[in-house]
C-alpha positions in Angstrom: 96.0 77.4 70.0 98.1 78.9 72.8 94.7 81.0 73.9 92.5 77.8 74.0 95.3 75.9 75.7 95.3 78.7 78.9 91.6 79.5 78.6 91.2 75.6 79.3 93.8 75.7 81.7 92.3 78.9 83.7 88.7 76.8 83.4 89.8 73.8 85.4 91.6 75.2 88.2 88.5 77.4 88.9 86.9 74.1 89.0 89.0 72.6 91.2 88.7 74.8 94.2 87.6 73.9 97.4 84.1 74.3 98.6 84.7 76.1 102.0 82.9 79.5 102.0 84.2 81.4 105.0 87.4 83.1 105.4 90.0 82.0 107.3 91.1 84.4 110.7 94.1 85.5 108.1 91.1 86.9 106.0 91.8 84.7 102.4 88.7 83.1 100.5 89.1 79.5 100.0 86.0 79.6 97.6 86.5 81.4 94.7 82.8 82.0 93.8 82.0 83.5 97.5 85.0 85.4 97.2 84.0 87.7 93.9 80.2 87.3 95.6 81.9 89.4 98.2 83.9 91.5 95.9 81.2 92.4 93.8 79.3 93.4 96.8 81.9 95.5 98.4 83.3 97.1 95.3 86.6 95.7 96.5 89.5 94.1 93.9 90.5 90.7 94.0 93.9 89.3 94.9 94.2 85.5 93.3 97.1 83.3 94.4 97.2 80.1 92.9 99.7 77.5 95.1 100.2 74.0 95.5 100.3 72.8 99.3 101.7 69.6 100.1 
């Protein structure tokens, strides 16, 4: 139960994120799909923070 709960949970924050593309001047990926497009291209490891800005 406790795997289906945070596999669920994991699934709809990846389908909340926003649908800007480019990186900001601070370098961070908005997009979450363009950012492992890039990582995957690169051979480069991904840093994931999830926040909540008010």
């Amino acid at each position: 139960m406790r795997y289906t709960t945070s596999t669920l949970l994991v699934l709809s924050l990846l389908s909340a994120t926003p649908c800007v593309a480019k990186p900001t001047g601070d370098g961070w990926y908005r997009n979450l799909g363009e950012a492992q497009r890039v990582a995957r291209d690169t051979g480069r490891p991904m840093f994931i923070v999830f926040r909540c800005e008010t």
